[in-house]
N, C-alpha and C positions, 0 to 999 in steps of 0.2 A: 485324451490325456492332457492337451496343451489347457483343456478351462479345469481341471481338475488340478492340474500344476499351478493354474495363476490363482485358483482360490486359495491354496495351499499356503502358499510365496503372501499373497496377503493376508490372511489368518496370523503369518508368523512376523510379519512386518510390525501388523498391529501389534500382537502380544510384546513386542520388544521395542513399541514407540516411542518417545522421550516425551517428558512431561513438558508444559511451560518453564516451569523452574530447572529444568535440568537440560533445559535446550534453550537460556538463559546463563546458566554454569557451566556450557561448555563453551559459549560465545566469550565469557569472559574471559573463560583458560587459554582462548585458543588468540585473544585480543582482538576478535571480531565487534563487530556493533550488528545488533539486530536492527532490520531498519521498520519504521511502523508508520502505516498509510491509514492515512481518516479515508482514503479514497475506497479503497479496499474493503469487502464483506469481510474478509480473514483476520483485518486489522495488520497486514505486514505487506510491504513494497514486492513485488513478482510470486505472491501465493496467491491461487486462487482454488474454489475449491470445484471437484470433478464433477462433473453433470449427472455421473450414476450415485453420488453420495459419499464414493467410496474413495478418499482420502484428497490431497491435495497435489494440485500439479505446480511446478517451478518454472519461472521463464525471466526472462530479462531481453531488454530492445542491444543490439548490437547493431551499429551503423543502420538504425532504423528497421530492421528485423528483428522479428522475434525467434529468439535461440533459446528452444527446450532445453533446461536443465535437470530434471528432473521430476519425481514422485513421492511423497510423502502421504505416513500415514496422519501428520497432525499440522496444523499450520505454523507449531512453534519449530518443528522438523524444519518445513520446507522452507519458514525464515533462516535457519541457521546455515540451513542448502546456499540459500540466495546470497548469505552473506560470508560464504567459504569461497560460493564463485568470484564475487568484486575482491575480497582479500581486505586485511586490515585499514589500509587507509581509502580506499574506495567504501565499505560499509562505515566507516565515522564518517566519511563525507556527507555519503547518502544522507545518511539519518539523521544530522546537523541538516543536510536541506530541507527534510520532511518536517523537523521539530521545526523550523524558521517558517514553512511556508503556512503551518497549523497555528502558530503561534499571529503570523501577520494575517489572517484570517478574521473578518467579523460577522456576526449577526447582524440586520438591519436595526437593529436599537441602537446597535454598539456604533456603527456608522453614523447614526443622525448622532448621539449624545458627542463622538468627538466634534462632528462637524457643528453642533453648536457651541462648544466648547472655542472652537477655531472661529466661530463668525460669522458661518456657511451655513448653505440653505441647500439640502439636495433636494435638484428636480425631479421629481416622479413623472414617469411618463406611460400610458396606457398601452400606449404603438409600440412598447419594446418591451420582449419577453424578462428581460430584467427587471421591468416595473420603474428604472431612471431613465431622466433623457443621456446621451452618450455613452453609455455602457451596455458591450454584445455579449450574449453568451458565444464560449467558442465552443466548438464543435466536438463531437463525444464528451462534452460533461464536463472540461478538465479546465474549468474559471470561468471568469469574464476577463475580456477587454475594453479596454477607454478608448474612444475616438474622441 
């Protein structure tokens, strides 16, 4: 009965899941901010999606844990999830850090063309997975740093 029940429950999840735009127009009603990550496959801050296919799960780091929030069946759902949890001025926070950090983000073209623009020469270096001398990648993916 209990996998006969959960197919059930998500059959009807699905059937009544909100769209982008309407999980977009309830963010605005409700004065939320969706927040959106380049880092992310789902394209949104604590959506990732379920390892069996079948929708998307919600989480956020509290005092460096992660605390389940929930389930969705769409990624624009479980953004609007994520962003009911922080509440209105915590999701415009967010998502002003996410657009700032996307935005001060470059390509290596974009790197060397300011750095000629300024006068500079970046060292490339072979010994560092970065491919510059002084700059690490840090650890799980999440930038580099300057030494």
């Amino acid at each position: 009965l209990g996998t006969e029940a959960s197919a059930e429950a998500a059959a009807a999840a699905a059937a009544e899941s909100m769209t982008a735009a309407e999980a977009e127009q309830a963010a605005t009603a409700e004065g939320l901010t969706l927040v959106r990550s380049s880092r992310s496959s789902t394209g949104f801050e604590g959506v990732c999606a379920n390892s069996t296919g079948n929708g998307f799960a919600v989480s956020r780091k509290v005092d460096g844990r992660k605390q389940h929030i929930g389930c969705t069946a769409t990624a624009e759902e479980g953004a609007l999830l994520y962003a009911r949890e922080l509440g209105t001025e915590a999701s415009a926070a967010a998502a002003a850090g996410a657009a700032g950090a996307a935005a001060e983000s470059m390509t290596v073209a974009e790197a060397e063309q300011a750095a000629a623009a300024e006068g500079l020469t970046l060292v490339r270096s072979s010994r560092s997975r970065s491919g510059f001398e002084g700059v690490c990648a840090i650890s799980k993916g999440n930038g580099f740093a300057v030494s």
